[in-house]
C-alpha positions as CSV (number, residue, x, y, z in Angstrom):
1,X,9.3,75.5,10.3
2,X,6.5,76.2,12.6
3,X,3.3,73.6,13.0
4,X,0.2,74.3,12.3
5,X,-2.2,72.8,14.9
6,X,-6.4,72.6,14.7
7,X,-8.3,71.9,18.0
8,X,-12.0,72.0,18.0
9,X,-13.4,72.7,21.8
10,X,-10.6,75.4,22.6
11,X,-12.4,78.1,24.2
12,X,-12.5,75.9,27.5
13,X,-11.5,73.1,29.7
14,X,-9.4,70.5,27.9
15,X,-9.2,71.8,24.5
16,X,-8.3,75.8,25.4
17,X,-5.5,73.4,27.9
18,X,-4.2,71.9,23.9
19,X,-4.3,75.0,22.9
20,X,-2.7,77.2,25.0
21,X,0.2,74.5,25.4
22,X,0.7,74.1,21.4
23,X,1.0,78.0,21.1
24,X,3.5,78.1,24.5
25,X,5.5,75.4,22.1
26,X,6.3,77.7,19.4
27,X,3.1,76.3,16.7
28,X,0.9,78.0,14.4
29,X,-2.7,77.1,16.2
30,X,-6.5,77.2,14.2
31,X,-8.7,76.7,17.9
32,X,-12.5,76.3,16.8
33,X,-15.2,77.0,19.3
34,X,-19.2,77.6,18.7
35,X,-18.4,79.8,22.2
36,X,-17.5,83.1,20.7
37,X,-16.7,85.3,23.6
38,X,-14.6,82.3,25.2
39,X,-12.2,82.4,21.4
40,X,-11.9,86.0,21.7
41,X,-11.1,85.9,25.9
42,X,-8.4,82.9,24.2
43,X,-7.4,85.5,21.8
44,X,-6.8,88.2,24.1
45,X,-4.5,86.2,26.2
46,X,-1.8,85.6,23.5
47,X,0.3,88.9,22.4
48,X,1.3,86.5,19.1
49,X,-2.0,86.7,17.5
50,X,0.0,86.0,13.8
51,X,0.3,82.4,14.9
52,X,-3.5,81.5,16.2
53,X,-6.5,82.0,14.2
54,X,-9.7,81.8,16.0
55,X,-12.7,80.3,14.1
56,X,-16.6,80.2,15.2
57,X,-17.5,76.9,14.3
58,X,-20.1,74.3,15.2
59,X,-18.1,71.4,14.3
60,X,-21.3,69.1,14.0
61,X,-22.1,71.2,10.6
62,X,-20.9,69.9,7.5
63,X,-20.6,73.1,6.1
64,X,-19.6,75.0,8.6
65,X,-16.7,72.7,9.6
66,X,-15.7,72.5,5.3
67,X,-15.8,76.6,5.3
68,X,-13.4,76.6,8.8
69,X,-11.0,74.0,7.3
70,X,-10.6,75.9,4.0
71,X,-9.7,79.3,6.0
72,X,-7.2,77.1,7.7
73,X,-5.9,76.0,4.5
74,X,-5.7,79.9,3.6
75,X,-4.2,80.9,6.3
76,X,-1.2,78.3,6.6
77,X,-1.6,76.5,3.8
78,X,-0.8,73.2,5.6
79,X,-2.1,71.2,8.6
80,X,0.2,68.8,11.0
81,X,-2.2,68.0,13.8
82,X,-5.5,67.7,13.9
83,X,-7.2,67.3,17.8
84,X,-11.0,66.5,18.0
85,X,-11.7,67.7,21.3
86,X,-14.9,68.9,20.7
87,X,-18.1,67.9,23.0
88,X,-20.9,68.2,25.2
89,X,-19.4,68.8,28.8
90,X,-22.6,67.0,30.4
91,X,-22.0,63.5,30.4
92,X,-25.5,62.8,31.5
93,X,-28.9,62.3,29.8
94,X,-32.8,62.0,30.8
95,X,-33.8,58.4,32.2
96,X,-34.3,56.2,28.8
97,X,-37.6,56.4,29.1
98,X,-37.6,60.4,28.7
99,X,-34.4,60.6,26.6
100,X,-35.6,62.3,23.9
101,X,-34.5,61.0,20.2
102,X,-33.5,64.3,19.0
103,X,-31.2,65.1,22.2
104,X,-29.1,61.5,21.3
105,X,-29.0,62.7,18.1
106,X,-27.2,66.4,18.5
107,X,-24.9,64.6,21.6
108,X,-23.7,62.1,18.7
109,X,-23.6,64.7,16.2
110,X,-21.2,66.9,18.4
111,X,-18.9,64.6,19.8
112,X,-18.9,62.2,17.0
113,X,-19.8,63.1,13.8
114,X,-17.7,65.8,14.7
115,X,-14.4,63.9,14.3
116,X,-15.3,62.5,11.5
117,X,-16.0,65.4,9.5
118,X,-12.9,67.3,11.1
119,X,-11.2,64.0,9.8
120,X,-12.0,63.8,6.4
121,X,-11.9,68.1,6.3
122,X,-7.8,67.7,6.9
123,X,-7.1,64.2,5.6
124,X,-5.1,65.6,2.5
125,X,-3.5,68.2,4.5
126,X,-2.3,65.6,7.1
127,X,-1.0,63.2,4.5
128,X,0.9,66.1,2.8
129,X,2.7,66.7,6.0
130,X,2.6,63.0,7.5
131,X,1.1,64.7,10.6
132,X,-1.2,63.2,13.0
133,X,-4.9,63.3,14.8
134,X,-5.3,62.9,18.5
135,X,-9.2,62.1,19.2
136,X,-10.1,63.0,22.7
137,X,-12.8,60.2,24.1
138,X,-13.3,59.4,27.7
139,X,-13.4,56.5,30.2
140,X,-17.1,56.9,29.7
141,X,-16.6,54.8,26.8
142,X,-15.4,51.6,29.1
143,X,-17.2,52.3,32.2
144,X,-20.6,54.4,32.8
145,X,-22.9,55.2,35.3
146,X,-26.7,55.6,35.5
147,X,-28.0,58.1,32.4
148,X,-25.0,58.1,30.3
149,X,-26.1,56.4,26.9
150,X,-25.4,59.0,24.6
151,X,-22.2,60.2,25.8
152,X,-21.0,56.9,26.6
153,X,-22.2,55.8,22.6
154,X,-20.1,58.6,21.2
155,X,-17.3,58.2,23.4
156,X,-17.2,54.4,22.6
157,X,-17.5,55.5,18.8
158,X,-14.5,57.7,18.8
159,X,-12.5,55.0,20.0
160,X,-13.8,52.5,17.1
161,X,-13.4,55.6,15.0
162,X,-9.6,56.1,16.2
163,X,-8.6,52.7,15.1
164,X,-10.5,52.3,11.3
165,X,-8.8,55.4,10.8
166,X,-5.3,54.7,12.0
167,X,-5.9,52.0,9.4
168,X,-6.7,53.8,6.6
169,X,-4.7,56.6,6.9
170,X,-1.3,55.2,7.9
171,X,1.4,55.5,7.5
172,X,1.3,59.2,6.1
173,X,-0.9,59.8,9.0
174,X,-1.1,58.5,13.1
175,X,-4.5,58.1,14.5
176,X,-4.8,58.0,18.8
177,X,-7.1,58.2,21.2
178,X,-6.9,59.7,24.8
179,X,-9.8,58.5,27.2
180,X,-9.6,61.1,30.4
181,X,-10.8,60.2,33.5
182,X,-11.6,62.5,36.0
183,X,-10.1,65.9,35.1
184,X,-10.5,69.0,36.9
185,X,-11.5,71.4,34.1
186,X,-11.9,74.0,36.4
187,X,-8.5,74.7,37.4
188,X,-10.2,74.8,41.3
189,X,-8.6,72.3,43.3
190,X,-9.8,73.9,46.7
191,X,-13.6,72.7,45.3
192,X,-12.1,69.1,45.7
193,X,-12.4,67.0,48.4
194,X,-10.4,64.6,49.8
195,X,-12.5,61.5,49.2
196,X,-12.5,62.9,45.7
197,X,-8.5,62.8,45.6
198,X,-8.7,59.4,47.6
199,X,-10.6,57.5,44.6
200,X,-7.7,57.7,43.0
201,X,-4.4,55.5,42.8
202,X,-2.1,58.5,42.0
203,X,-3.6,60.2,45.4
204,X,-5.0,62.8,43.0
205,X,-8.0,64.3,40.2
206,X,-6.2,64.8,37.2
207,X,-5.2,67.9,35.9
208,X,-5.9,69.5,32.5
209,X,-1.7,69.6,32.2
210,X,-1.6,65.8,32.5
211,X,-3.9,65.4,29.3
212,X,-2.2,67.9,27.5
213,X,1.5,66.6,27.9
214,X,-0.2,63.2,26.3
215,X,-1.7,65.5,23.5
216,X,1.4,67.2,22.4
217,X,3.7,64.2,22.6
218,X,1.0,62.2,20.5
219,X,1.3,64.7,17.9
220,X,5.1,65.0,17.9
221,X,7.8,62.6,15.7
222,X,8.5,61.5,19.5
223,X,5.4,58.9,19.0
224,X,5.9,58.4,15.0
225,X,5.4,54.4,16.0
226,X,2.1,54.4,17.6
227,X,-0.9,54.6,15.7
228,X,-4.5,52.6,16.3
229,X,-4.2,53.2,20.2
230,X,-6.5,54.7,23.4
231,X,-4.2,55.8,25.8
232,X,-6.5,56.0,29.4
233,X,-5.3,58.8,31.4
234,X,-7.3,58.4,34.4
235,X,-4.9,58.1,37.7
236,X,-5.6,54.6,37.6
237,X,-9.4,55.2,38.9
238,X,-10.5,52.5,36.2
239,X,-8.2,49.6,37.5
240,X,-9.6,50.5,41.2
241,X,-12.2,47.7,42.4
242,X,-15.1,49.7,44.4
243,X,-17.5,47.1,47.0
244,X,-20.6,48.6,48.2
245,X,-20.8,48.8,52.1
């Protein structure tokens, strides 16, 4: 029986990573973008197109993220794993002082909101099939620097999120967080430095491979007893004390 997999963010970075690795694995995968051409570029690099479906979506829309979920349910008629990836790659925001109210609001509603509307869109589906959500968050959530509020907030909120719903949804379904640290989304290690490399206990900037090896074995029977958890995948960068000189 093949899986059927959603990831919201897979035209790039992390999530087209998820992606691309659930399809190598043999499942059925629904990858939601709002980047059109970087869904079709996905598309285009996969000769089985029968077992990915590629959906425009901007997954802070109500509507629009009700309408995806039903094509899903169309298409496959079931859902295993669900994997909120989706979010605004710029961590940063305007000095408080110029942060405007209604630029919080759309960070929040993309990488937030998001997952809970994803969430509740599959909840049936994912009881039906006892399957499991991985939320993607961020060591910004337990660490920040200057100009960070509203990606920190939401980052912070997905991990709340990821527990109340482990809570709520178990045990038909597992609820986990991954909080990346530094992660290389570029696939360009030659733009790395060595100091970059050196902040790091593992000797190293993590890789999109490492997060996805998490991902998939979150979502597999392999983790059926963990649920409620934010696994940091950071090379140890958050445990490293740092003294100004």
């Amino acid at each position: 029986m093949e899986h059927v997999m959603v990831v919201t963010g897979a035209a790039r970075g992390i999530g087209r990573g998820i992606a691309e690795r659930l399809l190598n694995d043999g499942n059925c995968v629904a990858a939601l973008d709002v980047d059109h051409d970087g869904l079709e570029h996905l598309a285009s690099t996969h000769a089985n197109t029968e077992r990915l479906l590629t959906l425009p979506c901007d997954v802070s829309s109500e509507a629009q993220v009700n309408r995806a979920f039903e094509r899903i349910g169309d298409w496959r008629g079931r859902i295993d794993g669900l994997v909120n990836n989706a979010a605004i790659a710029n961590p940063t925001n305007a000095p408080l002082h110029e942060f405007e109210y209604s630029a919080w609001r759309h960070i929040l509603a993309t990488d937030l909101d998001s997952v809970f509307l994803c969430s509740k869109a599959s909840v049936m589906a994912l009881r039906s099939a006892r399957g499991a959500i991985v939320n993607i968050a961020s060591t910004r959530a337990l660490q920040s620097e200057p100009h960070c509020e509203g990606y920190a907030a939401a980052k912070g909120g997905i991990v709340a999120l990821t527990h109340a719903l482990a809570i709520s949804l178990g045990p038909e379904v597992r609820v986990n967080a991954i909080s990346p640290g530094w992660i290389d989304t570029r696939g360009r290690p030659d733009a790395l430095s060595h100091r970059d490399h050196a902040q790091h206990p593992m000797g190293r900037v993590g890789k999109v491979e490492d997060v996805c090896e998490l991902t998939v074995f979150l979502l597999s029977e392999r983790a059926g007893f963990i649920t409620g958890q934010n696994f940091v995948i950071d090379g140890g960068m958050t445990r490293k004390m740092i003294y100004a000189e």
